[in-house]
C-alpha positions as a printed NumPy array, in Angstrom:
array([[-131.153,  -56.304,  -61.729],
       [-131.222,  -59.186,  -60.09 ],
       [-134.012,  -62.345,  -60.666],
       [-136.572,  -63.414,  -57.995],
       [-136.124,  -66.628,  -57.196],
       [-138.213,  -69.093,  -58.528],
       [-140.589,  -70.69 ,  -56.139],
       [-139.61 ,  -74.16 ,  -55.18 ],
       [-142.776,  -75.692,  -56.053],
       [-141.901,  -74.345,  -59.556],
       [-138.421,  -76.257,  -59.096],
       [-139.908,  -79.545,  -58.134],
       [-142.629,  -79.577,  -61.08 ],
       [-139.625,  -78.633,  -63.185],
       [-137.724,  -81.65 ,  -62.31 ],
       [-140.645,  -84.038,  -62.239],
       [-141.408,  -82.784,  -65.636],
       [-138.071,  -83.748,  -67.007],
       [-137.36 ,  -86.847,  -65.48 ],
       [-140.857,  -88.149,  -66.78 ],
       [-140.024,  -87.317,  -70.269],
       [-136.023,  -88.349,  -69.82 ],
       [-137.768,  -92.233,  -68.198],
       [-140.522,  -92.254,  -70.821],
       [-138.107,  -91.644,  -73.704],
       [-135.6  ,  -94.496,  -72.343],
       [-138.649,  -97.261,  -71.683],
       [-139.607,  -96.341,  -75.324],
       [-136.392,  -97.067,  -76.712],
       [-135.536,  -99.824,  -74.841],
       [-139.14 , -101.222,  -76.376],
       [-138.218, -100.029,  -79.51 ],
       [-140.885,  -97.31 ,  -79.266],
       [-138.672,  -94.462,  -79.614],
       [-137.819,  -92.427,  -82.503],
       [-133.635,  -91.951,  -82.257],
       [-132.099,  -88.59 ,  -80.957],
       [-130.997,  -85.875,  -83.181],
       [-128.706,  -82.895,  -83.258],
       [-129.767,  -79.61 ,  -83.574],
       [-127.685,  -77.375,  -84.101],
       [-127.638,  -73.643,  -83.734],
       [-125.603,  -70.794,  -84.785],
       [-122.808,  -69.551,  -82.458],
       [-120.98 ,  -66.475,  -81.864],
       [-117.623,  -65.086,  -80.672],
       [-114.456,  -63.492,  -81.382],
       [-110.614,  -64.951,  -81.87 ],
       [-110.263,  -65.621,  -77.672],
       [-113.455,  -66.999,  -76.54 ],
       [-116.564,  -68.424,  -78.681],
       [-119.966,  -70.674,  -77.688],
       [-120.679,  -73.505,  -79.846],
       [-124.881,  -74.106,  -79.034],
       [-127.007,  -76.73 ,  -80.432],
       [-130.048,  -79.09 ,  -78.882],
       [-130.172,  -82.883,  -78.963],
       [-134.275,  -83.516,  -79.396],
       [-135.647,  -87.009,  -80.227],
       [-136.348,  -86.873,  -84.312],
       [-139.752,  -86.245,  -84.748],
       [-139.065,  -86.224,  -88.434],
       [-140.949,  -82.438,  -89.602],
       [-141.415,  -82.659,  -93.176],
       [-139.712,  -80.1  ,  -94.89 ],
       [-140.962,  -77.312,  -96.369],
       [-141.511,  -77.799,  -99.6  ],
       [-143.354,  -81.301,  -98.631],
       [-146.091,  -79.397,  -97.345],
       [-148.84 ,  -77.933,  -98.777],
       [-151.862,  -77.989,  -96.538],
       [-153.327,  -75.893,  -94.186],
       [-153.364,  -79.449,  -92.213],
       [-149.615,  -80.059,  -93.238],
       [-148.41 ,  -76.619,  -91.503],
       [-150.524,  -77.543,  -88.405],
       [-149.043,  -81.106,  -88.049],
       [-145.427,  -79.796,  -88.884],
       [-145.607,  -76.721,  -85.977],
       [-147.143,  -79.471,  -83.825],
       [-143.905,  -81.429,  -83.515],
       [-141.931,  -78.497,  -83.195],
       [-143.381,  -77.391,  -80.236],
       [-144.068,  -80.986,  -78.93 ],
       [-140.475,  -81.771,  -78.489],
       [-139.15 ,  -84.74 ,  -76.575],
       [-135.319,  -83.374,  -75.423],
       [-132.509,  -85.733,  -74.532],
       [-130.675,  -84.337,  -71.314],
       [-127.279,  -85.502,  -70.71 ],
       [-126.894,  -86.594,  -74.058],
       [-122.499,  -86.719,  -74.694],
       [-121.593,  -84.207,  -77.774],
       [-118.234,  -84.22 ,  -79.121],
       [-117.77 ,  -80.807,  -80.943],
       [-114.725,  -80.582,  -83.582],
       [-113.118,  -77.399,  -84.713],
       [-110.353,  -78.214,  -87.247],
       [-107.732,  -80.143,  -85.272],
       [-109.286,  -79.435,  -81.722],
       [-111.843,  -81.304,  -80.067],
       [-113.816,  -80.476,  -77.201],
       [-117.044,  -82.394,  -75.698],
       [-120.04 ,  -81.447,  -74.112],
       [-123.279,  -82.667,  -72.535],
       [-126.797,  -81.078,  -72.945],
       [-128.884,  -79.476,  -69.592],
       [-132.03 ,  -81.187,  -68.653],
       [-133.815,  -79.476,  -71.505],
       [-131.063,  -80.797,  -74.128],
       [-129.162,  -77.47 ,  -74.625],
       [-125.562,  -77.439,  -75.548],
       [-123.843,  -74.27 ,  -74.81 ],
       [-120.325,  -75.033,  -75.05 ],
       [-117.68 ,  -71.62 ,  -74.83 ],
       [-113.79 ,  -73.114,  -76.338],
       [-111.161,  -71.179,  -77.561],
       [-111.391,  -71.029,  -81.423],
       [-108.193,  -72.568,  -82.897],
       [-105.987,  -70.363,  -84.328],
       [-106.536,  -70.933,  -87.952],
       [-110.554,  -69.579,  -87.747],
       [-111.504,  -66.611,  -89.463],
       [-113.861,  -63.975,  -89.187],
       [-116.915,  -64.506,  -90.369],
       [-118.71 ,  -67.742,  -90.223],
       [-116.661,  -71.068,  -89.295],
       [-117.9  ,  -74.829,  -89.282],
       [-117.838,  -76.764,  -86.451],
       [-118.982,  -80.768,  -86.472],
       [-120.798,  -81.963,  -83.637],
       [-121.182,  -85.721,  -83.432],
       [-123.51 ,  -87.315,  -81.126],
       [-122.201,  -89.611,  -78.581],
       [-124.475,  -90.79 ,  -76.235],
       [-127.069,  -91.647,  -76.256],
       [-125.934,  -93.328,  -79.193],
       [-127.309,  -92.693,  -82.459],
       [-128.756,  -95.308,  -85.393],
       [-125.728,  -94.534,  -87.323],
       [-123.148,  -92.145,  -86.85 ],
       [-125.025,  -88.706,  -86.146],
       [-122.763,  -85.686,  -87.186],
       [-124.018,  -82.213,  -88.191],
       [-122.575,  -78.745,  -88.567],
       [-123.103,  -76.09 ,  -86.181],
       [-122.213,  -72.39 ,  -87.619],
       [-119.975,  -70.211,  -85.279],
       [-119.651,  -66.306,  -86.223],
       [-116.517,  -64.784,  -85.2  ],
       [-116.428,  -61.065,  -84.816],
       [-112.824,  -60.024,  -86.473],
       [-110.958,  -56.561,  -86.428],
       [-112.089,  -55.511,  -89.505],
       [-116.177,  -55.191,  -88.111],
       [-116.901,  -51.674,  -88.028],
       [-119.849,  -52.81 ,  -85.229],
       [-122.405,  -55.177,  -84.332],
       [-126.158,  -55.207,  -85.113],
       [-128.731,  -56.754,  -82.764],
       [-132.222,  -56.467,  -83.817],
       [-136.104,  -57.862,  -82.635],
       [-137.346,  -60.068,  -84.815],
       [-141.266,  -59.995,  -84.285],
       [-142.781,  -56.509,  -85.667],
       [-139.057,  -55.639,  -86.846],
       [-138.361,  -57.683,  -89.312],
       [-141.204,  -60.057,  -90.031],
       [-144.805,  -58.407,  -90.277],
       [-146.702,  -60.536,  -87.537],
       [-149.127,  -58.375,  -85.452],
       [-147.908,  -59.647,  -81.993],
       [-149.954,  -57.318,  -80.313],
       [-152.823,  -58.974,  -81.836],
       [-153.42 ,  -62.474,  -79.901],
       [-155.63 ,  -64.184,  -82.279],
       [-153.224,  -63.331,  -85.527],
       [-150.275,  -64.383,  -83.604],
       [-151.237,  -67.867,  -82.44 ],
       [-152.048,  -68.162,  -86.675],
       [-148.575,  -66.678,  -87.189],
       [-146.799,  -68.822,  -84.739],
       [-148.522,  -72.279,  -85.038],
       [-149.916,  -71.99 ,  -88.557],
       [-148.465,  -69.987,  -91.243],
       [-145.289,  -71.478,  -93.237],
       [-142.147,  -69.074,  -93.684],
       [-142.985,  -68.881,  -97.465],
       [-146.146,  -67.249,  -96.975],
       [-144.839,  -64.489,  -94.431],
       [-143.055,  -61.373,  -95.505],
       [-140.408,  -59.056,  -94.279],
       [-141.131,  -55.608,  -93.885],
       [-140.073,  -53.803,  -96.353],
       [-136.467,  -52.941,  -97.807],
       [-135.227,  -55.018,  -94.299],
       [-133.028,  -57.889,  -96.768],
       [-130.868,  -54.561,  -98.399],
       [-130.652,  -52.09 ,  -95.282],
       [-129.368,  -55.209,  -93.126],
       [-127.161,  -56.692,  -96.054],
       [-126.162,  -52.767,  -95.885],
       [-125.288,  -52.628,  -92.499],
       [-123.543,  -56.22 ,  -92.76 ],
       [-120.929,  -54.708,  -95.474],
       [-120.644,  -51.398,  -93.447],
       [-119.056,  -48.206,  -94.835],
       [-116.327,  -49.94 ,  -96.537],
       [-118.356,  -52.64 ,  -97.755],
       [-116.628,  -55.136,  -96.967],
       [-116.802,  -54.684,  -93.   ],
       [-118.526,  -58.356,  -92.091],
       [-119.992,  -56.963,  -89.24 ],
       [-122.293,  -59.588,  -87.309],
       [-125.668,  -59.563,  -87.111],
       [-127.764,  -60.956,  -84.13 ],
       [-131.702,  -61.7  ,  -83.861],
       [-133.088,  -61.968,  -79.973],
       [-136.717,  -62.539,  -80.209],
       [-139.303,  -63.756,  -77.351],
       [-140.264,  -66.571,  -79.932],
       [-139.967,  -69.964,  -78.783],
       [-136.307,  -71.822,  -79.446],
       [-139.061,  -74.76 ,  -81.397],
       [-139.449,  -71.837,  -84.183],
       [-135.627,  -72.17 ,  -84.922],
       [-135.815,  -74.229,  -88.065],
       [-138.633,  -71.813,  -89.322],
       [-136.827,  -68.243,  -88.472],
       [-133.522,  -69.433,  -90.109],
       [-135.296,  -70.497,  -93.344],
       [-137.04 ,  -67.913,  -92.954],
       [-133.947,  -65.298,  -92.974],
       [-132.43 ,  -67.405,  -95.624],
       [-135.642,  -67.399,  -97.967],
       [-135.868,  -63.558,  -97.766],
       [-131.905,  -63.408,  -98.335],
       [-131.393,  -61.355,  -95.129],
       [-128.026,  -61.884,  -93.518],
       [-128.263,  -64.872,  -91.313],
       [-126.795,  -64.281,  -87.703],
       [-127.084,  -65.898,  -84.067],
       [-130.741,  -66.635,  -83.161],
       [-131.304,  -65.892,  -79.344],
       [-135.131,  -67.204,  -79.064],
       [-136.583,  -67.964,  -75.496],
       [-137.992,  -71.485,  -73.819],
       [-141.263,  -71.688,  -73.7  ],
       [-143.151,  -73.976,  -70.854],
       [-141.928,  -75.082,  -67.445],
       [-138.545,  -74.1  ,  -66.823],
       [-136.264,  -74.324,  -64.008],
       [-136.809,  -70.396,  -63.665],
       [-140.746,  -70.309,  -63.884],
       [-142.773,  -70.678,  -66.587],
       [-142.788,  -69.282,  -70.043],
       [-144.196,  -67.176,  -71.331],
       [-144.948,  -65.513,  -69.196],
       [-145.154,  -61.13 ,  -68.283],
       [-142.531,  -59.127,  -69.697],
       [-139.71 ,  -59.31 ,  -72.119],
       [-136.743,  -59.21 ,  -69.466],
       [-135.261,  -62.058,  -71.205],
       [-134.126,  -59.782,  -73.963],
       [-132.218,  -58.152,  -71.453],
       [-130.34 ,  -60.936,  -70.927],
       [-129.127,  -61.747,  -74.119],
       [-127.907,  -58.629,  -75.606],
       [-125.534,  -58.255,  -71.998],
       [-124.36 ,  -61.195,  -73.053],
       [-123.277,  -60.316,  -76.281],
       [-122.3  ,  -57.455,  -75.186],
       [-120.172,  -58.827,  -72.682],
       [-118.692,  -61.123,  -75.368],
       [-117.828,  -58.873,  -77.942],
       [-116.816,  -56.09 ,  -75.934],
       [-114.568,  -54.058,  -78.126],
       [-117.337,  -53.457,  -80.537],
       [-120.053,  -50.457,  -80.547],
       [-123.406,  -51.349,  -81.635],
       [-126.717,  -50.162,  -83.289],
       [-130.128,  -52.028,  -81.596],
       [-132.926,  -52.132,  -83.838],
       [-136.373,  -53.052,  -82.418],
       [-140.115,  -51.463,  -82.822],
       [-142.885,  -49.509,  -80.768],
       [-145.392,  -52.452,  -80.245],
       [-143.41 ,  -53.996,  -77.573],
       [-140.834,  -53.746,  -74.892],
       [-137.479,  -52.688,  -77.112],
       [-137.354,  -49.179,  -76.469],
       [-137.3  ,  -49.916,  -72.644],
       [-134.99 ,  -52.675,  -72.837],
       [-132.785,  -50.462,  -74.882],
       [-132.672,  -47.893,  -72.827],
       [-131.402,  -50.059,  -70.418],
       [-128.686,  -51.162,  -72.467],
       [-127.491,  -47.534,  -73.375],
       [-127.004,  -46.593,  -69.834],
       [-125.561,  -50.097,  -68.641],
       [-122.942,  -49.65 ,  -71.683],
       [-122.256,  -45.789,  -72.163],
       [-120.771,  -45.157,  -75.251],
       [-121.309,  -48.71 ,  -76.783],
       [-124.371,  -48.004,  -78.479],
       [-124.183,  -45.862,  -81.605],
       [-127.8  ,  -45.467,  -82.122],
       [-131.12 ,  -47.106,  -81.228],
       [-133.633,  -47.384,  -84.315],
       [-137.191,  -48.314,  -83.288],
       [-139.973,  -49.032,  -85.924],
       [-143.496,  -47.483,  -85.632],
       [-145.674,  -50.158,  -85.646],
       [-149.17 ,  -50.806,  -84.061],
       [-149.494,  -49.718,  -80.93 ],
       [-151.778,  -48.373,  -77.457],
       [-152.744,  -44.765,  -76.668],
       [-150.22 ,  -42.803,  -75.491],
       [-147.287,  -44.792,  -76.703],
       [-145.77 ,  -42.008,  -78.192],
       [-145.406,  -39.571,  -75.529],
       [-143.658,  -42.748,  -73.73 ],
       [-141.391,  -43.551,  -76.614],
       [-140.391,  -39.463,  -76.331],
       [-139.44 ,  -39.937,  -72.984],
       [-137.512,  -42.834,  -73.445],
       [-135.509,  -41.119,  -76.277],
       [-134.737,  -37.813,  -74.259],
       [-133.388,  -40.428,  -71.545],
       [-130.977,  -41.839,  -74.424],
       [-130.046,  -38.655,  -75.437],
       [-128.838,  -37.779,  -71.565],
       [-127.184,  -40.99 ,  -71.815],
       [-124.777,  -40.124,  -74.821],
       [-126.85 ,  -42.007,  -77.92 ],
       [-129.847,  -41.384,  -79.725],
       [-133.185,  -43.268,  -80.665],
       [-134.726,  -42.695,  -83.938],
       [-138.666,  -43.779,  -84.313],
       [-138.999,  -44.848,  -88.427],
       [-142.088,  -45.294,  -90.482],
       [-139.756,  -47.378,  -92.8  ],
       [-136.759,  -48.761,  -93.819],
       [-135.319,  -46.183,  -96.194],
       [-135.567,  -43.583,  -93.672],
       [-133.768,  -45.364,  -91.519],
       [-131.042,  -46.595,  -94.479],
       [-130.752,  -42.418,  -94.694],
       [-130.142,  -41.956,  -91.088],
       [-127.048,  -44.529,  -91.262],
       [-125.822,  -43.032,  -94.512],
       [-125.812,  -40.031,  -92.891],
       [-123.672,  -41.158,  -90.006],
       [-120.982,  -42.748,  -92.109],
       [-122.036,  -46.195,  -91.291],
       [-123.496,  -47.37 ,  -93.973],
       [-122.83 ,  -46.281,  -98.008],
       [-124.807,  -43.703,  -99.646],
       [-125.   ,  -46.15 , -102.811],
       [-126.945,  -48.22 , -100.255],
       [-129.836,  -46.39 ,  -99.866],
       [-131.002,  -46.39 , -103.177],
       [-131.089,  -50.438, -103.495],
       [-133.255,  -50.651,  -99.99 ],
       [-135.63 ,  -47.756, -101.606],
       [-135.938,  -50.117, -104.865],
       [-136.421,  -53.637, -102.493],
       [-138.958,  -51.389, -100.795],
       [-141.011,  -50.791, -103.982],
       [-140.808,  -54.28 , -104.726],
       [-142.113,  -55.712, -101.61 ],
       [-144.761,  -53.405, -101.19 ],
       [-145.537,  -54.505, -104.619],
       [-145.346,  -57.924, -103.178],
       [-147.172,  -57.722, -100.672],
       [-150.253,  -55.562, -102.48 ],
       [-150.489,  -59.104, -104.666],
       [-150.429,  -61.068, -101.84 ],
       [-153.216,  -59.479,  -99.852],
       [-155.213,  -59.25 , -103.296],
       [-154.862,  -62.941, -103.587],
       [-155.796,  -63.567, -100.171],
       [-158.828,  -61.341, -100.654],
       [-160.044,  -63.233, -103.92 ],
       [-159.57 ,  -66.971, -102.141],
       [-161.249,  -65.909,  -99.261]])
């Protein structure tokens, strides 16, 4: 399906925009104003022939970390500079990958997205690559590491999975308790739903249990929230993976965000283009867009997608007799979509079909109980302090 175009009005606002900022942030540091740039960095993706090493180069506006903060006031400050970003286009990035080098330079909204030919010694699973900032340059010598997951022959398949509604509880259908989600709460204080950490670890480890088999997370959430998702996954212990977020704001495409979810879309063809030997199980939920998208996917890639699982959450009247439809068109197209209540049913469902082990189940069952214990404290606490 091809994009409208955007208007050019849109284009020239675009480039106004960014030259602004890009003048503004040189007069500032030429004044001594300026707070110095920063790397990024993102987790990347890709198998032994072809891989993309992503990262953003963002003028340091120094969050405090997480632990630092401890006020209502402290979150609001902290998400305030993550969305108030100052990025560094055309900043020089020299990536090294053991004994290869490779540089780079970011877009006009500082992206990296630089695709090299892993070196033969990487391995499947998660490699380190260095990136080292080199113009504009840095107070100091400005080197971080930028995770790169290779898919390798012993992954069974690939999971790609929503984020919002699928695996963090945040009620994006409700406006008021998302803005408080997005802008407000801390990643300690949010939960997973429950039994997600085991039935993904499960589906990581596959039927042999000891398949690696990557894990991706495309959400509509802005790429700002990318500090705050990862800790996020690694607080909850749920296997960390690629983290294909969306731009919020003026863009050189339109603006963001805006109707729709069609960015998804784009995304998982990517990966799917990328890792093209691999099938694939999409997990998403009811409250949105996923079942659509995915539907999409199944008939774009027949016989890539071993199963669709969609979580019932929230939702308008007459959502179900939509989400029937949609399944009966998977089924034509060679897969299946299963709507779940929970997690364990859906842990059964992939026992069932081999790709997960039975022994599995059981520990996502007993994470279940526990955070739906956790959770029943939570809201009690919340209820007694108001």
């Amino acid at each position: 399906m091809s994009r409208k175009p955007p208007h050019p009005l849109v284009k020239l606002a675009f480039h106004v925009e960014h030259n602004v900022e890009s003048w503004g942030w040189r007069v500032r540091r030429k004044l001594g104003l300026a707070r110095p740039p920063r790397i990024l960095p993102y987790r990347g993706y890709g198998n032994p022939r072809q891989a993309v090493i992503k990262a953003r180069v963002l003028e340091n506006r120094h969050v405090r970390p997480p632990w630092k903060r401890h006020t209502l006031l402290g979150s609001a400050v902290a998400s305030w500079k993550r969305y108030n970003t100052v990025e560094i286009p055309r900043a020089r990035v020299l990536a090294r990958w053991g004994e290869h080098r490779w540089e780079g330079t970011t877009d006009e909204e500082g992206f990296l997205e630089l695709w090299v030919e892993p070196p033969p010694e990487a391995r499947a699973g998660w490699n380190d690559v260095e990136l080292e900032l080199l113009s504009p340059s840095p107070e100091g010598v400005e080197r971080v590491r930028a995770p790169v997951l290779l898919a390798g022959p012993e992954a069974q398949f690939g999971v790609i999975s929503d984020i919002d509604d699928t695996v963090i509880v945040t009620n994006v259908t409700n406006f008021l308790k998302r803005a408080w989600t997005l802008f407000l709460t801390e990643h300690r204080t949010r939960l997973p739903f429950e039994g997600v950490d085991a039935f993904y670890e499960a589906l990581h480890l596959g039927s042999s249990g000891s398949a690696v088999n990557p894990i991706f997370y495309v959400s509509s959430s802005p790429w700002n929230l990318y500090e705050h998702l990862d800790e996020f996954l690694q607080l909850h212990r749920i296997p960390a993976g690629p983290l294909l977020l969306r731009d919020w704001g003026l863009s050189r495409t339109g603006f963001a965000p805006g109707g729709g979810h069609g960015h998804k879309l784009e995304k998982i063809r990517g990966l799917m283009g990328t890792l093209e030997s691999l099938p694939f199980l999409l997990i998403g939920d009811s409250g949105q867009e996923d079942a659509e998208h995915y539907r999409t996917i199944v008939r774009e890639f027949p016989g890539r997608i071993r199963c669709v699982y969609i979580r019932n959450v929230w939702h308008r009247a007459g959502r179900e007799k939509e989400l029937a439809f949609i399944a009966a068109d998977i089924r034509a197209a060679g897969s299946e979509m299963l709507t779940v209540d929970d997690t364990v049913t859906a842990a059964r469902h992939a026992a069932s079909q081999g790709w997960i082990r039975w022994q599995e189940v059981a520990e996502v069952q007993a994470h279940q109980a526990e955070d739906v214990q956790a959770r029943t404290l939570l809201d009690k606490l919340d209820r007694e302090h108001g």
